[in-house]
ChimeraX commands (.cxc) that place a marker at each C-alpha (Angstrom):
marker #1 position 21.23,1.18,115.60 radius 0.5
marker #1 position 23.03,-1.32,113.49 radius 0.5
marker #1 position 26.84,-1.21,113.07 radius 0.5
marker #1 position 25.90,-0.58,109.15 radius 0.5
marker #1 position 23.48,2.13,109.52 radius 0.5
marker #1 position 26.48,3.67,112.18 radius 0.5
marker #1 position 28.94,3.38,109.50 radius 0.5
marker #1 position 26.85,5.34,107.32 radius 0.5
marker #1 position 25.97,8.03,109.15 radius 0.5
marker #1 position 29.97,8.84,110.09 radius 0.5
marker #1 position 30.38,8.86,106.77 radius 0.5
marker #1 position 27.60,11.45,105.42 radius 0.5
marker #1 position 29.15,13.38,108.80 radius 0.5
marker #1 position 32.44,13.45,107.48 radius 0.5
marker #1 position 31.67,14.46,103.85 radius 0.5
marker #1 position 28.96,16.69,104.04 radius 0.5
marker #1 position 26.71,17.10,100.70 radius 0.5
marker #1 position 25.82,19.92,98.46 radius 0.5
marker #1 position 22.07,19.98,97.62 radius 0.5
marker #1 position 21.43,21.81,94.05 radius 0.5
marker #1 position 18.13,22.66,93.08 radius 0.5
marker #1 position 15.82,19.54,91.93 radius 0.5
marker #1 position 15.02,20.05,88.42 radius 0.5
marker #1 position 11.66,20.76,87.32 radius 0.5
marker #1 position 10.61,17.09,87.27 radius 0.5
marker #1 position 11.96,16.36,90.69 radius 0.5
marker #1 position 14.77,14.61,91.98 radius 0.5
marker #1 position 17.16,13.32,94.48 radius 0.5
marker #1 position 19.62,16.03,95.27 radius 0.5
marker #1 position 23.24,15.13,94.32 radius 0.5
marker #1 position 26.46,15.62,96.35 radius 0.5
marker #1 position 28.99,17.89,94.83 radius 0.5
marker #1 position 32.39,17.75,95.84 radius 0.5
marker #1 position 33.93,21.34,96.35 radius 0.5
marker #1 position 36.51,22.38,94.15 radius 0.5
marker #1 position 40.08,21.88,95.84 radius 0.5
marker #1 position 42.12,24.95,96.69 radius 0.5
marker #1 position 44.82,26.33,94.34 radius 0.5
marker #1 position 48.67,25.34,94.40 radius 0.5
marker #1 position 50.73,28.22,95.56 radius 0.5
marker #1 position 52.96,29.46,92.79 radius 0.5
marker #1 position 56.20,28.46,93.03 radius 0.5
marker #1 position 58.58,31.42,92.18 radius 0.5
marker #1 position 61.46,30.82,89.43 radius 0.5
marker #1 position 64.70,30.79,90.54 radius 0.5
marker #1 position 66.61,33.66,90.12 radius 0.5
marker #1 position 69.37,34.08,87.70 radius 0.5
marker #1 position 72.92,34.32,89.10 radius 0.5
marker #1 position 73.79,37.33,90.34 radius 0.5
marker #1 position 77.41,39.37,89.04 radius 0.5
marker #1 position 80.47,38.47,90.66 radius 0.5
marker #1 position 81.71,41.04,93.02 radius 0.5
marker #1 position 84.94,42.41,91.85 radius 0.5
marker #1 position 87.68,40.65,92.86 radius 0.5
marker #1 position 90.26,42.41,95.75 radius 0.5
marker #1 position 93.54,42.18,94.03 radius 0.5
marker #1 position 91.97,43.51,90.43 radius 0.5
marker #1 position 90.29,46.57,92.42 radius 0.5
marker #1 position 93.85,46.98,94.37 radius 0.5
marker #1 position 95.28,47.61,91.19 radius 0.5
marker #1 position 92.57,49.93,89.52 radius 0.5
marker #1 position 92.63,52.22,92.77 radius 0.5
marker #1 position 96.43,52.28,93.06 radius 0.5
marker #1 position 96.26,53.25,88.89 radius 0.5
marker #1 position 94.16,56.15,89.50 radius 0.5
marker #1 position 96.45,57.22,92.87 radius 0.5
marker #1 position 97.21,60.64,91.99 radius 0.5
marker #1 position 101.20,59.89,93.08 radius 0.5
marker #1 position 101.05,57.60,90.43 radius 0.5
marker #1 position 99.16,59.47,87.74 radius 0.5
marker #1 position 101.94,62.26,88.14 radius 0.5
marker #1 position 104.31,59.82,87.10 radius 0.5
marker #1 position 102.83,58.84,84.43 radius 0.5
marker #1 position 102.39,62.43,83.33 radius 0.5
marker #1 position 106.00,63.04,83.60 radius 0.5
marker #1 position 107.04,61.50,80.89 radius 0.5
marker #1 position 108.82,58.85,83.11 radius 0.5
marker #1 position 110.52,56.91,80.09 radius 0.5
marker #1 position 112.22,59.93,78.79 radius 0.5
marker #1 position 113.19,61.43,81.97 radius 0.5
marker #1 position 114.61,58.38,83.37 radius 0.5
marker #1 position 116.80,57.75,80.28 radius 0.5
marker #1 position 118.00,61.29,80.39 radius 0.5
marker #1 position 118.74,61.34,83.84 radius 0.5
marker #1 position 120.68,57.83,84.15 radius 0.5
marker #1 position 122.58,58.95,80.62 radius 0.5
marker #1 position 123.76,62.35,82.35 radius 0.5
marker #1 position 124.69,60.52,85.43 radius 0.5
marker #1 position 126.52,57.59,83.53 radius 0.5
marker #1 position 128.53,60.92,82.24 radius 0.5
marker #1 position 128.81,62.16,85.21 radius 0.5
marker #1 position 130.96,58.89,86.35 radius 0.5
marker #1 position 132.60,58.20,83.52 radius 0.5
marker #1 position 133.83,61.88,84.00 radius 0.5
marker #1 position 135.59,61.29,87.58 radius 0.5
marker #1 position 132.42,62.39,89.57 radius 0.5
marker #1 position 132.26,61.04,93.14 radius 0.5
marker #1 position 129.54,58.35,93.74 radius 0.5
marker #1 position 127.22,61.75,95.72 radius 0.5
marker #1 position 127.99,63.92,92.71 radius 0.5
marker #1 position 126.89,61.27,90.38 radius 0.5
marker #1 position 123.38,60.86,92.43 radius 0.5
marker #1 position 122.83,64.89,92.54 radius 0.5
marker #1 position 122.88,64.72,88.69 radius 0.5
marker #1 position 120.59,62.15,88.83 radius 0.5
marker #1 position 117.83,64.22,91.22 radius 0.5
marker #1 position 118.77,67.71,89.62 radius 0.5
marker #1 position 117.53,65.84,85.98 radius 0.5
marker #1 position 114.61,63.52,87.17 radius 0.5
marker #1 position 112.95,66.77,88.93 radius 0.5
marker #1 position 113.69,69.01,85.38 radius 0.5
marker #1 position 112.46,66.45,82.97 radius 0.5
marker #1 position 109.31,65.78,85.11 radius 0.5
marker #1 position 108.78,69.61,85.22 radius 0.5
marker #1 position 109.12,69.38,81.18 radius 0.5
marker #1 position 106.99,66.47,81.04 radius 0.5
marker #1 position 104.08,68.00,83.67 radius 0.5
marker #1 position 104.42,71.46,81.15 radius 0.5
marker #1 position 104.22,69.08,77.85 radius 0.5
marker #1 position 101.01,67.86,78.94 radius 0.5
marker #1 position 99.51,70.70,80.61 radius 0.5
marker #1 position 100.04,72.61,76.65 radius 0.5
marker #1 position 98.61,69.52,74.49 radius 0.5
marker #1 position 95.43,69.01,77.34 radius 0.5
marker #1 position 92.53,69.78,75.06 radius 0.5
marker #1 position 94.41,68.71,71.76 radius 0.5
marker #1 position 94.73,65.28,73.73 radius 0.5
marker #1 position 91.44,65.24,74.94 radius 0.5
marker #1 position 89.88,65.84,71.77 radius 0.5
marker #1 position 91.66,62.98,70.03 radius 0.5
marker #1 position 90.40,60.28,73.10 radius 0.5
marker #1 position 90.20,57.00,71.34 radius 0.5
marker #1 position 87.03,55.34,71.50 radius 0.5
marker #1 position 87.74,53.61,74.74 radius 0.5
marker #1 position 88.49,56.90,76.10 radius 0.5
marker #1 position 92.00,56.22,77.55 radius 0.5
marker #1 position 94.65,58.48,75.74 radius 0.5
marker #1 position 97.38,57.34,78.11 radius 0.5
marker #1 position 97.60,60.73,79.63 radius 0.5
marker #1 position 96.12,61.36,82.81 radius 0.5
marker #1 position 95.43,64.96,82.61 radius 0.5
marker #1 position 94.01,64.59,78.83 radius 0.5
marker #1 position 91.77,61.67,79.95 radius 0.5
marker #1 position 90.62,63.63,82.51 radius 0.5
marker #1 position 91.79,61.66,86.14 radius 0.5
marker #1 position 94.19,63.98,86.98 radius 0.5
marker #1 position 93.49,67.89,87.62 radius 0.5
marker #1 position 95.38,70.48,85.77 radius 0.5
marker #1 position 95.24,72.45,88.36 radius 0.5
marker #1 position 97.03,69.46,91.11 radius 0.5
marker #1 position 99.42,69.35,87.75 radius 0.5
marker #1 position 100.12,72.98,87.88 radius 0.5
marker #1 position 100.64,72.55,91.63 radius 0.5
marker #1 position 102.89,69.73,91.45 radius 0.5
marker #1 position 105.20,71.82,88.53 radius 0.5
marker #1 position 105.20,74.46,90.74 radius 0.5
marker #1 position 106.83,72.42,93.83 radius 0.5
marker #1 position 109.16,70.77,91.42 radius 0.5
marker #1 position 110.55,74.45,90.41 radius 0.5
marker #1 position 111.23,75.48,93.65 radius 0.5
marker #1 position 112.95,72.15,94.42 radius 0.5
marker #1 position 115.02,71.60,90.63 radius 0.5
marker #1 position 116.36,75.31,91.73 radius 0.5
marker #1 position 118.52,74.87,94.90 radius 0.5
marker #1 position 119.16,71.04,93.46 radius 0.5
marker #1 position 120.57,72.82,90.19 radius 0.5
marker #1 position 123.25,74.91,92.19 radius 0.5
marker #1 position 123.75,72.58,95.11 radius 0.5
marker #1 position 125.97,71.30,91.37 radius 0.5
marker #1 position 127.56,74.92,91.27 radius 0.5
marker #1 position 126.28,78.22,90.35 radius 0.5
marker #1 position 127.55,78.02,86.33 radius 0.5
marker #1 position 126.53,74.30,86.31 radius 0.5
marker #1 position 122.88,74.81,88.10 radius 0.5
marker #1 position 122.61,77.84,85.57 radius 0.5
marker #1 position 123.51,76.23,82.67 radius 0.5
marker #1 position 121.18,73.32,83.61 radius 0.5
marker #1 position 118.46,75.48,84.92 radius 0.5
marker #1 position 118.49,77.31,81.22 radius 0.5
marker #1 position 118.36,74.44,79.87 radius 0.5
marker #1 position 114.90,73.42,81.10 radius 0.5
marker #1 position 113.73,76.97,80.45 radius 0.5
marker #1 position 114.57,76.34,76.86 radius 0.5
marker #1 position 112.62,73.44,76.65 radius 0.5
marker #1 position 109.40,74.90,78.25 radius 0.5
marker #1 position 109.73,77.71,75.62 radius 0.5
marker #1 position 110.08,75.07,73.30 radius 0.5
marker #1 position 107.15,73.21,73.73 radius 0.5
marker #1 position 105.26,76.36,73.48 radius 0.5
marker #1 position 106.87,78.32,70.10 radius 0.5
marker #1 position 109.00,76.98,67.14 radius 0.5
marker #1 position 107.57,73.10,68.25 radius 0.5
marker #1 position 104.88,73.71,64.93 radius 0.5
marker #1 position 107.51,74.36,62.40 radius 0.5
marker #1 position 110.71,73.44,60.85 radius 0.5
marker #1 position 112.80,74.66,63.65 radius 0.5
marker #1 position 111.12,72.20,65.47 radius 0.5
marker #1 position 114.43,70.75,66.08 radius 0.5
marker #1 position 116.52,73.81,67.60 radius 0.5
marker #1 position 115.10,73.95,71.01 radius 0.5
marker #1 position 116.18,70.35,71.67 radius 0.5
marker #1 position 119.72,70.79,70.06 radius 0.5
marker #1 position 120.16,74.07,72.21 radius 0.5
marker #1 position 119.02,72.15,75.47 radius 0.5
marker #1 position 121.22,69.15,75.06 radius 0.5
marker #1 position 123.63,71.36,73.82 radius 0.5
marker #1 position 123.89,73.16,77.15 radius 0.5
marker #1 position 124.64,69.60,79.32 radius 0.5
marker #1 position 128.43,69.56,78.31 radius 0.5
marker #1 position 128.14,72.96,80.36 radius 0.5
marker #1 position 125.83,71.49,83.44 radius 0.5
marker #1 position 128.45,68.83,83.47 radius 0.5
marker #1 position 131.78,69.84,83.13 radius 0.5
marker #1 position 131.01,73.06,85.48 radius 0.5
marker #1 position 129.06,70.86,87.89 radius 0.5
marker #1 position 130.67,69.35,91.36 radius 0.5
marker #1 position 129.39,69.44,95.18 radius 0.5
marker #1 position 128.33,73.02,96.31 radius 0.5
marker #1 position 127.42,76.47,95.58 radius 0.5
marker #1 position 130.97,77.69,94.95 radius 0.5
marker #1 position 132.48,74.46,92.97 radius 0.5
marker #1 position 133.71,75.90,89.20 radius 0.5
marker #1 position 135.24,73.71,86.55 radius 0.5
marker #1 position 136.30,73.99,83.41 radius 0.5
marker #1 position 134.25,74.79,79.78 radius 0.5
marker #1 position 133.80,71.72,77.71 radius 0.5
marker #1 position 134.76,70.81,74.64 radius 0.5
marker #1 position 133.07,72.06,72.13 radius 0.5
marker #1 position 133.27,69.01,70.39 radius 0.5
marker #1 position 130.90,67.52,72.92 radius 0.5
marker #1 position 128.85,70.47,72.97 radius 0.5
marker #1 position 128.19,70.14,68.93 radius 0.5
marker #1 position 127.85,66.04,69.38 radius 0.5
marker #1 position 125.93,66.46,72.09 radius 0.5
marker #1 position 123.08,69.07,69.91 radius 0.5
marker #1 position 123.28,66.87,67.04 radius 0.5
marker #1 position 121.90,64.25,69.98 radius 0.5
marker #1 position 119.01,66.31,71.34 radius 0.5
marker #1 position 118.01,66.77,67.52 radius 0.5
marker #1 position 117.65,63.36,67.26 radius 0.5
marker #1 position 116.22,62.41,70.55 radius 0.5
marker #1 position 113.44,65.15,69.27 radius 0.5
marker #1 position 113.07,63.66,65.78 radius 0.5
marker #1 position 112.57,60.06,68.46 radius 0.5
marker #1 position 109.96,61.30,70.52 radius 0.5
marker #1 position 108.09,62.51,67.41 radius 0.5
marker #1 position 107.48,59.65,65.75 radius 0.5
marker #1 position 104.77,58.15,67.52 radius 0.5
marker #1 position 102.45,61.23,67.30 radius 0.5
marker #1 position 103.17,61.40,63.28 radius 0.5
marker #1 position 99.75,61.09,62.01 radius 0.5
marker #1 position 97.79,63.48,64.53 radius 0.5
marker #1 position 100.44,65.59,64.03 radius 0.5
marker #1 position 99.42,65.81,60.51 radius 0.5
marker #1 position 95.38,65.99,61.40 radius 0.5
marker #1 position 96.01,69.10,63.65 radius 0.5
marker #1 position 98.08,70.59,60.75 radius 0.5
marker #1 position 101.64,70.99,62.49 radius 0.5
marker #1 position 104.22,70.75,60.07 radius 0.5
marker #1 position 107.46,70.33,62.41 radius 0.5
marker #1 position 110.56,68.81,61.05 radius 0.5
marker #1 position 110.47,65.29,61.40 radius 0.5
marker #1 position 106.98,65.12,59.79 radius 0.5
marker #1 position 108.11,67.43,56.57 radius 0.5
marker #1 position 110.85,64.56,56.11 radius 0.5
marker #1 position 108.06,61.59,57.31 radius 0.5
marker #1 position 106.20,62.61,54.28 radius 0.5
marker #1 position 109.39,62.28,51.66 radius 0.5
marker #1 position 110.71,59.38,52.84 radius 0.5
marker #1 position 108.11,57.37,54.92 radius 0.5
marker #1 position 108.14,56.82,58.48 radius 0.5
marker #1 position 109.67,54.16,58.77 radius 0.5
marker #1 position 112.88,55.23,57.19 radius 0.5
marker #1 position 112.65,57.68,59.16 radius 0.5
marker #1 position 113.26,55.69,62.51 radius 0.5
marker #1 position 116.35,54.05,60.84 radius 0.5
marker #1 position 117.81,57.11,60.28 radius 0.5
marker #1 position 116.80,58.48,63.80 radius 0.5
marker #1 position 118.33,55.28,65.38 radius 0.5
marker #1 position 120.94,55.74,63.49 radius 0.5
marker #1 position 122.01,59.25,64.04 radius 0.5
marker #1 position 121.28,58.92,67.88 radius 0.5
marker #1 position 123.74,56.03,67.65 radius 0.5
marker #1 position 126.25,57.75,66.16 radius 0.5
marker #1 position 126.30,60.88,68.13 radius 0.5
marker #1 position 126.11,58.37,71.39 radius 0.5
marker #1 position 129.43,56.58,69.66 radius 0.5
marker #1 position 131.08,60.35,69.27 radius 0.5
marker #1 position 130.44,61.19,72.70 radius 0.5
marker #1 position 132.27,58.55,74.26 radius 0.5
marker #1 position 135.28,58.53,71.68 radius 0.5
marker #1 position 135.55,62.19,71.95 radius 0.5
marker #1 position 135.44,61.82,76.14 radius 0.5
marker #1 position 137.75,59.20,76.46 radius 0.5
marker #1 position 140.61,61.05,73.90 radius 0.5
marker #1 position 139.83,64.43,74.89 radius 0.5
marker #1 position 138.08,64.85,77.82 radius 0.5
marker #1 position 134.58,66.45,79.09 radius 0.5
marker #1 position 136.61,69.71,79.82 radius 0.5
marker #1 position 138.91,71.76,78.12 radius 0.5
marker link #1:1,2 radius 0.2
marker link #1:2,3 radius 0.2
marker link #1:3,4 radius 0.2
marker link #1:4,5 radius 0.2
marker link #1:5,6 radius 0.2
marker link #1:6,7 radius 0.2
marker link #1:7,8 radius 0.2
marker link #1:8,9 radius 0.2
marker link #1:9,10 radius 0.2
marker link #1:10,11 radius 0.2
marker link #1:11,12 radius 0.2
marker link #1:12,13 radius 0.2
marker link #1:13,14 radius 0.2
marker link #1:14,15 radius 0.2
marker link #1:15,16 radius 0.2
marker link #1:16,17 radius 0.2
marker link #1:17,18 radius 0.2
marker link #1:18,19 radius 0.2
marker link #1:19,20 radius 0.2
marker link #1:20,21 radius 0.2
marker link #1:21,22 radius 0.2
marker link #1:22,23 radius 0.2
marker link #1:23,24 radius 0.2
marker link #1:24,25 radius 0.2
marker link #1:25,26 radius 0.2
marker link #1:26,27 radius 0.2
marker link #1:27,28 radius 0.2
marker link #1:28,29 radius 0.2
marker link #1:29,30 radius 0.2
marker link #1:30,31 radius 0.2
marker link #1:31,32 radius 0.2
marker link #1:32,33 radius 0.2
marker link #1:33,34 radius 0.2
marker link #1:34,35 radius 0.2
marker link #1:35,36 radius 0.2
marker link #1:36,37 radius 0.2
marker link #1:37,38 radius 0.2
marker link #1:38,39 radius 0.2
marker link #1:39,40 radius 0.2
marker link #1:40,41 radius 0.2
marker link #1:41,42 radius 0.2
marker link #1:42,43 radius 0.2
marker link #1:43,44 radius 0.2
marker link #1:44,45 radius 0.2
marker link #1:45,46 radius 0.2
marker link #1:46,47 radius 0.2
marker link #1:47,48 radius 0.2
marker link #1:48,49 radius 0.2
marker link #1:49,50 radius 0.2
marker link #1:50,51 radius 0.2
marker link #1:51,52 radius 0.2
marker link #1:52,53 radius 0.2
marker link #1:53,54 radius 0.2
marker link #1:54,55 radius 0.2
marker link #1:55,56 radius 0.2
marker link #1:56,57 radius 0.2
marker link #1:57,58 radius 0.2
marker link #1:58,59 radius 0.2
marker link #1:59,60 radius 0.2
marker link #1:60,61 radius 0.2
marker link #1:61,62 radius 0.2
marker link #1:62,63 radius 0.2
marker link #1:63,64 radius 0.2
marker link #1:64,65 radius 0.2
marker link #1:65,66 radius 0.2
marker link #1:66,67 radius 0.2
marker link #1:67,68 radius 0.2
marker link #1:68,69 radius 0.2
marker link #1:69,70 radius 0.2
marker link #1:70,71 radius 0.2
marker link #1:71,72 radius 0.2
marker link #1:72,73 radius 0.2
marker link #1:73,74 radius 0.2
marker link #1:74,75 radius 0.2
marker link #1:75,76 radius 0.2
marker link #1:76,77 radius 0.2
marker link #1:77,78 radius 0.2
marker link #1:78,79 radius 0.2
marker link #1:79,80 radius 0.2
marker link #1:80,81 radius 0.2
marker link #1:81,82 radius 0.2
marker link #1:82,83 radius 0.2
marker link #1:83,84 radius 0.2
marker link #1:84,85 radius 0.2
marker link #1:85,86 radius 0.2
marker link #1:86,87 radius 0.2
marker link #1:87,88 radius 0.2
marker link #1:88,89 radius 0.2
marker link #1:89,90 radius 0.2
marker link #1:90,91 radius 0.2
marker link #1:91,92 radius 0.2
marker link #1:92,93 radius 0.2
marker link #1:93,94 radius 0.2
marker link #1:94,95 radius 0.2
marker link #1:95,96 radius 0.2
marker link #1:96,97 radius 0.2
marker link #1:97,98 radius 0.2
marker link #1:98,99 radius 0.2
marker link #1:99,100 radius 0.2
marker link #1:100,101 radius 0.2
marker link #1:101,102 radius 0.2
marker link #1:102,103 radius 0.2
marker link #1:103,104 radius 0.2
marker link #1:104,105 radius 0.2
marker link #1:105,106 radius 0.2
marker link #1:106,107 radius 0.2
marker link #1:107,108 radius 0.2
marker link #1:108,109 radius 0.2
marker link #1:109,110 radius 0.2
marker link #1:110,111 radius 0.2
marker link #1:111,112 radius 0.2
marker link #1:112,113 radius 0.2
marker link #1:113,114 radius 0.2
marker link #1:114,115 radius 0.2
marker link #1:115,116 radius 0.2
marker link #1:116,117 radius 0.2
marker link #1:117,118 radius 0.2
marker link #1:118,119 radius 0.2
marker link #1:119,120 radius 0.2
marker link #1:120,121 radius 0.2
marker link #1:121,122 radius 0.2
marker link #1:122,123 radius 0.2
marker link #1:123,124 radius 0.2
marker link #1:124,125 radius 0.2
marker link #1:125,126 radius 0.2
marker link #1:126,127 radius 0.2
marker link #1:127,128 radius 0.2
marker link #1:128,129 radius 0.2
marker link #1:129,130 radius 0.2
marker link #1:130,131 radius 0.2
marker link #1:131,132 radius 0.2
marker link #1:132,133 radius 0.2
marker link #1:133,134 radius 0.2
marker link #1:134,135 radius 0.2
marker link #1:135,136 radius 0.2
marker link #1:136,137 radius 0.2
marker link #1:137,138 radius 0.2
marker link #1:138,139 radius 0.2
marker link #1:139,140 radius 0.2
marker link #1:140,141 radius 0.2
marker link #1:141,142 radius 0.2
marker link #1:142,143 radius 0.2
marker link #1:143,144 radius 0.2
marker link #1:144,145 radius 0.2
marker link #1:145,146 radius 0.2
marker link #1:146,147 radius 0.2
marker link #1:147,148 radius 0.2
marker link #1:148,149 radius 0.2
marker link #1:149,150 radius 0.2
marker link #1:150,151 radius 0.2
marker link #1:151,152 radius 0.2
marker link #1:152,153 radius 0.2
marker link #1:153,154 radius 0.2
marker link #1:154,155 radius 0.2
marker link #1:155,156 radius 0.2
marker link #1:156,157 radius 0.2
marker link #1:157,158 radius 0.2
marker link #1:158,159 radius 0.2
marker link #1:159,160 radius 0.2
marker link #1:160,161 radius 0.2
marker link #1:161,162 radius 0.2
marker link #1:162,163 radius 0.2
marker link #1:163,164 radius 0.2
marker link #1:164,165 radius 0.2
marker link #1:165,166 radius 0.2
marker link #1:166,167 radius 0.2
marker link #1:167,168 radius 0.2
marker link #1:168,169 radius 0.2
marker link #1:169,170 radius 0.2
marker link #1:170,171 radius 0.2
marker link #1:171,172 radius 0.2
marker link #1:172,173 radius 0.2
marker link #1:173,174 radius 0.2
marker link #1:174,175 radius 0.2
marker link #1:175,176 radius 0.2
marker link #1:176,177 radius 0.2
marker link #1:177,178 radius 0.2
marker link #1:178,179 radius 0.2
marker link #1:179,180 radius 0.2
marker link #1:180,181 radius 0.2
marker link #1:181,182 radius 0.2
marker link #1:182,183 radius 0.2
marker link #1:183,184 radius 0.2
marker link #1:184,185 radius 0.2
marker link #1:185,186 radius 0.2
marker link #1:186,187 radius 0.2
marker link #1:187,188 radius 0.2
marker link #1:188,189 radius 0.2
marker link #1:189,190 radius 0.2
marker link #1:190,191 radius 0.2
marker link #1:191,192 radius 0.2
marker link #1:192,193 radius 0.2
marker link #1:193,194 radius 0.2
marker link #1:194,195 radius 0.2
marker link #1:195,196 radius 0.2
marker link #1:196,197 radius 0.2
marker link #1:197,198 radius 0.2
marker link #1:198,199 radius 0.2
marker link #1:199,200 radius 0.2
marker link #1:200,201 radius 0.2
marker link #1:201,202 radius 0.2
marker link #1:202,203 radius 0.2
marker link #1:203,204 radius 0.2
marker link #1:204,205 radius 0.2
marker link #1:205,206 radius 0.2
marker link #1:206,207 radius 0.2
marker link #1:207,208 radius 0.2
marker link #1:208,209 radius 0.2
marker link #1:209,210 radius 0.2
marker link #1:210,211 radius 0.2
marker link #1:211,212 radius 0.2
marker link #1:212,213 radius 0.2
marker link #1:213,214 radius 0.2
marker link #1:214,215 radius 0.2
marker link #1:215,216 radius 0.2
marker link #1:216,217 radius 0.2
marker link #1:217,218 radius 0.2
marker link #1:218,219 radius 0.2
marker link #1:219,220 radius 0.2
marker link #1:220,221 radius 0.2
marker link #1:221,222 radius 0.2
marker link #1:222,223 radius 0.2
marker link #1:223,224 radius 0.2
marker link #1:224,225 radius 0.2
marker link #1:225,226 radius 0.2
marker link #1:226,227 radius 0.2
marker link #1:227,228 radius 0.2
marker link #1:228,229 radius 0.2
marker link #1:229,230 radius 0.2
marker link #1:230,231 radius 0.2
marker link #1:231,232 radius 0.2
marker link #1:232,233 radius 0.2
marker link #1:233,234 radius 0.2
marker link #1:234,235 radius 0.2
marker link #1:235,236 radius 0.2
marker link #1:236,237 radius 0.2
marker link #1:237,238 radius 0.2
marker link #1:238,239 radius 0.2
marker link #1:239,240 radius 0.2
marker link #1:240,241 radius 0.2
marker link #1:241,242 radius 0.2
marker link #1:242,243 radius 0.2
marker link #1:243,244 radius 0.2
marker link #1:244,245 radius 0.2
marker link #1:245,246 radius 0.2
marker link #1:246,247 radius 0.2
marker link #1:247,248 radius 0.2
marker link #1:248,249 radius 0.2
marker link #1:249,250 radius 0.2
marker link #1:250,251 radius 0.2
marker link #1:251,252 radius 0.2
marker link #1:252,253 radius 0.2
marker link #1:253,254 radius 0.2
marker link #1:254,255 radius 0.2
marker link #1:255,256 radius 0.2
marker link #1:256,257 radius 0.2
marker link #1:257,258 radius 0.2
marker link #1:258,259 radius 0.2
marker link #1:259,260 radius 0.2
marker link #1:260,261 radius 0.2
marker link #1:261,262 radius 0.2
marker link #1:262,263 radius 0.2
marker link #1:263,264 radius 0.2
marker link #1:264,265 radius 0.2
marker link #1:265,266 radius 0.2
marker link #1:266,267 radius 0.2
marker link #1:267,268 radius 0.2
marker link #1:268,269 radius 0.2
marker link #1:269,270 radius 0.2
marker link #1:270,271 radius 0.2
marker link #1:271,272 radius 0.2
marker link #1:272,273 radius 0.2
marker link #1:273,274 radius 0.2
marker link #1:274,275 radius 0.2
marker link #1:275,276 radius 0.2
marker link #1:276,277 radius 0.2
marker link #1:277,278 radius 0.2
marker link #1:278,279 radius 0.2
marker link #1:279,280 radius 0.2
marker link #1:280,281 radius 0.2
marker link #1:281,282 radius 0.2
marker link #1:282,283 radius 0.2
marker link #1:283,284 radius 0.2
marker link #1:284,285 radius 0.2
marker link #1:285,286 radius 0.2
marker link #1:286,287 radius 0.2
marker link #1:287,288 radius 0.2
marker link #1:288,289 radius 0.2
marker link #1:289,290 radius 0.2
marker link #1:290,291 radius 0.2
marker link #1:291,292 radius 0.2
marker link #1:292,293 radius 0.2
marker link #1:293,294 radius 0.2
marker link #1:294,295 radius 0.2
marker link #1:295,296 radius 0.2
marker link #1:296,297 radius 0.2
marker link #1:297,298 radius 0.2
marker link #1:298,299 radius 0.2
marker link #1:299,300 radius 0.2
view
């Protein structure tokens, strides 16, 4: 065979023909090349995916929603802090040795968080029917991360701790203070609605000239009655402390109806001029305090 005729015949080897049907005149049948194979697809890339959380940001959220910290914040911690440091500052500027001065300080903090705890346990469903829209009220128990009944737990302990703390100060002193907190409970669940809004305050701060000047170190320790100068200056104080802590709640105050004092005079004079006059007043009873303690005394 000739080198040509070889070529050829690898080649029609390699490439093998399809015949199709001659037509009806005849024909040479033609070589059809077979269709080539499909492409796989080729799959789109993904979008990205979320970024995890970072570490430090969920840190925070969990240690937010730590119920040790959620009780704080249900406390009221602003207002008990600043009525526990004032009544110790009193306390020292009184004579009070430096352990004295720090038992005022617990015997408070534990009473005010037990008011605070009671506040919110009372207002719970007014609260949580007033949620903003992005649900968060500020109070724990209204926005529903704390339990009312870990609350109720957690007032509990605190009474049967603010108790032996209240006459550890002496027996008239714990008593005095101890009625004073029982005042303000009662307070926060009668007269809070009307004008006499104002009287459970001035009878609570009224009775901390008493805790005071009968407190000292011990059971047994009795002083001396104030001076009822500093018993009127200091109820003309708790009224407007009260008229101070009910400014921010003005206008649901007036949704839900409650016509207490400082929102009868809120709607004559404006609410604004009403915390001038409340700065004011708790200015000038703070400035009576100290003039009447430093030319009289805390004791009679």
């Amino acid at each position: 065979m000739s080198p040509t005729l070889r070529r050829r015949k690898s080649a029609e080897t390699a490439a093998p023909a399809v015949e199709t049907p001659s037509g009806p005149s005849g024909g040479t049948a033609v070589a059809v090349p077979e269709p080539a194979a499909p492409e796989p697809a080729v799959p789109e890339p993904a979008g990205p995916e979320p970024a995890a959380p970072e570490p430090a940001a969920t840190s925070r959220r969990l240690l937010a929603h730590s119920m040790p910290v959620l009780l704080v914040q249900a406390a009221h911690p602003r207002q008990a802090v600043l009525t526990a440091g004032g009544l110790a500052v009193a306390a020292a500027l009184s004579g009070r040795s430096g352990r004295e001065v720090w038992l005022v300080l617990a015997t408070v903090l534990v009473g005010q968080a037990i008011l605070g705890w009671f506040n919110d346990l009372v207002d719970r469903r007014r609260d949580a029917a007033r949620l903003p829209q992005d649900g968060r009220s500020g109070k724990p128990i209204a926005d529903g991360y704390l339990d009312p009944g870990t609350v109720w737990f957690a007032l509990t302990c605190a009474v049967l701790l603010v108790v032996p703390l209240s006459v550890q100060n002496g027996v008239t002193a714990g008593a005095a203070y101890l009625a004073s907190v029982a005042v303000g409970m009662l307070g926060n669940v009668v007269l809070r609605q009307g004008w006499l809004s104002w009287l459970p305050w001035a009878v609570a701060y009224g009775l901390y000239p008493f805790f005071l000047s009968y407190g000292g170190w011990g059971g047994a320790t009795e002083g001396s009655p104030p001076q009822w100068s500093m018993v009127a200056l200091a109820a003309l104080l708790g009224a407007g402390v009260h008229v101070l802590c009910a400014l921010p709640g003005l206008v649901a105050d007036h949704e839900d109806g409650l016509r207490h004092l400082p929102l009868r005079i809120a709607l004559r004079i404006g609410a604004t001029r009403l915390l001038v006059l409340a700065i004011g007043w708790v200015a000038a009873c703070l400035v009576g305090l100290l003039l009447v303690g430093s030319s009289v005394g805390l004791s009679r």
